[in-house]
N, C-alpha and C positions, 0 to 999 in steps of 0.2 A: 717524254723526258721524265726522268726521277730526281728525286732530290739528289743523288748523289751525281746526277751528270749534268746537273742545273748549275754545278759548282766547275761548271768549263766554258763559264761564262764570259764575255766579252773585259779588256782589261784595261776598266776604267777607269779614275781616281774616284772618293769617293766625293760630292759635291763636284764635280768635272762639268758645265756645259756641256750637253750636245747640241750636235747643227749636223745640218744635211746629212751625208751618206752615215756618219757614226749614228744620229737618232732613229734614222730610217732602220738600221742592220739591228739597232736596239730594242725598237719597237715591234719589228720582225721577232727575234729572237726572245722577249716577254710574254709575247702573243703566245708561240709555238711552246715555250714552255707552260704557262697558265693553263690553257688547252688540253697539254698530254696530261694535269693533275698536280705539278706543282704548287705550292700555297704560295698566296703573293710574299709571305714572310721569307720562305724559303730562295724566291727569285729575288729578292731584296738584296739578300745575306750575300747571295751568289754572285749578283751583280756589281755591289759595292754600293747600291740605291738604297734611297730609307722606301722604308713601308706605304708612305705616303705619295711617293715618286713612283712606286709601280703601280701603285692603286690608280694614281689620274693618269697616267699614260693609258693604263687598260681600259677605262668611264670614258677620256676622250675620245678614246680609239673603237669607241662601240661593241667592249669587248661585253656579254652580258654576266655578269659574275656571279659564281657559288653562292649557295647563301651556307651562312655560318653553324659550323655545328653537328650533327647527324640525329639519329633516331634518340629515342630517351633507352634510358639504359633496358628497360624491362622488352622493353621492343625488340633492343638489340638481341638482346637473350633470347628471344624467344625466335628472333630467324639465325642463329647461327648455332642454337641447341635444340636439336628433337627430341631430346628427351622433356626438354620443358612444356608444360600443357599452354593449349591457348587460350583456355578460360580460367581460372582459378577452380582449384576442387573443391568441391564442398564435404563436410563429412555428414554421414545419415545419421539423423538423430541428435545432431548439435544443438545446443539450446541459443537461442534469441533473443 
C-alpha cells in the first residue's frame, strides 16, 4: 500500500469504538498497510485514528516498528550521486 490507497481505508467515525470483527478487519488492515511502507501518520489521516491509536494497536499487536528518520544528508548524497567522492578531496599543497 501507498499513501494514496492508504486513504481507502475502513469508514469509521473518528473516536468510534471498535469491538470484534470492526477491530479485528482494523487491526488486519493497519498491519497490512505499515508493512507495505505507510507512515503511521499517513494510516492515522486515512483511517480517521490519531497517531497515537495506530501507534498502540501496532506495539500491541507486536508489530516491530521503523525507526525514525533515514541516512544524514551527506550520506544521503553520496549514495544517490556518483558523482560525489567518498572521501573528501584534499588539494596538494594546502597549507595546515
Amino acid at each position: 500500500m501507498t499513501a494514496t490507497s492508504a486513504s481507502i481505508g475502513p469508514p469509521y467515525k473518528r473516536g468510534q469504538r471498535l469491538t470484534g470483527d470492526q477491530l479485528a478487519f482494523h487491526r488486519a488492515y493497519v498491519i497490512r498497510a505499515y508493512r507495505s511502507g505507510d507512515t503511521i501518520r499517513t494510516i492515522a489521516d486515512a483511517t480517521g485514528r490519531s497517531y497515537g491509536a495506530v501507534h498502540r494497536l501496532l506495539t500491541n499487536s507486536g508489530v516491530k516498528l521503523r525507526q525514525h528518520g533515514g541516512p544524514r544528508a551527506t550520506s544521503r548524497a553520496r549514495q544517490t550521486d556518483p558523482r560525489t567522492p567518498s572521501a573528501p578531496a584534499t588539494r596538494r599543497g594546502a597549507r595546515r
